[in-house]
C-alpha positions in Angstrom: 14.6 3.7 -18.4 14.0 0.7 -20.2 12.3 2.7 -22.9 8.9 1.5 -25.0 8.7 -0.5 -28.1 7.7 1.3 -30.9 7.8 4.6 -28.9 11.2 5.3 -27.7 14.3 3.6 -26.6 15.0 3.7 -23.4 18.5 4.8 -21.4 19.1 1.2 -20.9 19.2 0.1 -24.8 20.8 2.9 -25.6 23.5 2.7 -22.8 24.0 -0.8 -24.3 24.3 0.4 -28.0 27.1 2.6 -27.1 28.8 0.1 -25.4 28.3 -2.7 -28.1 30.3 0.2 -30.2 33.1 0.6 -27.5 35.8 -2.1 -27.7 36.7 -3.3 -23.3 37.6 -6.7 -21.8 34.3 -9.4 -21.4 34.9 -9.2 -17.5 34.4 -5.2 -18.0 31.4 -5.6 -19.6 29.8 -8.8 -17.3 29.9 -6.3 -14.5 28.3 -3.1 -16.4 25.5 -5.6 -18.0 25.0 -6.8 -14.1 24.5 -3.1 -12.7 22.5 -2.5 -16.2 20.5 -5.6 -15.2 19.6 -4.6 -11.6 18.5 -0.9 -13.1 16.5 -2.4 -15.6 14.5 -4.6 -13.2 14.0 -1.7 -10.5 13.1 0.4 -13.2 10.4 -2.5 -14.6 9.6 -3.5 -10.9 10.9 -6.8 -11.2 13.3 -6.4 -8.9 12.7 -4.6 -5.4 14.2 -1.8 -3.7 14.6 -1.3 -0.2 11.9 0.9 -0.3 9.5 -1.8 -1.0 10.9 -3.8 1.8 10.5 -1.4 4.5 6.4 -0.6 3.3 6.0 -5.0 3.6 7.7 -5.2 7.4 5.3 -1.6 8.1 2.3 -3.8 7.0 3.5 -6.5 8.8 3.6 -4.6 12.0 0.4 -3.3 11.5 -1.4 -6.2 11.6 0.5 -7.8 14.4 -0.7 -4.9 16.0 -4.8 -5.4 14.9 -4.5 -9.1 15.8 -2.8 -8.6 19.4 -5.9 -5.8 19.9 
């Protein structure tokens, strides 16, 4: 998604190059960049996904469950 320097682009930087060609209102754009943004970072693993949530409370439950044994 967010592509590899000196490898290949990415989707993201090249989603962004074609819009940097387009001609749209700022407000437009702030809300693509901000949905760009949040695929970026899940894609990079900076941001989490609900995913990622649900394993942490599983682990959490399991070791409520070793420490009440």
């Amino acid at each position: 998604m967010n592509g590899k320097e000196g490898r290949f682009i990415g989707l993201i930087p090249l989603v962004c190059q074609y819009l940097d060609s387009m001609e749209m209102r700022a407000e437009e754009r702030d809300t693509i960049d901000g949905y760009l943004r949040l695929i970026s970072g899940r894609a990079s693993g900076q941001v989490s996904t609900g995913a990622r949530y649900d394993l942490l409370i599983r682990k959490l439950f399991l070791l409520a469950d070793v420490a009440c044994d």
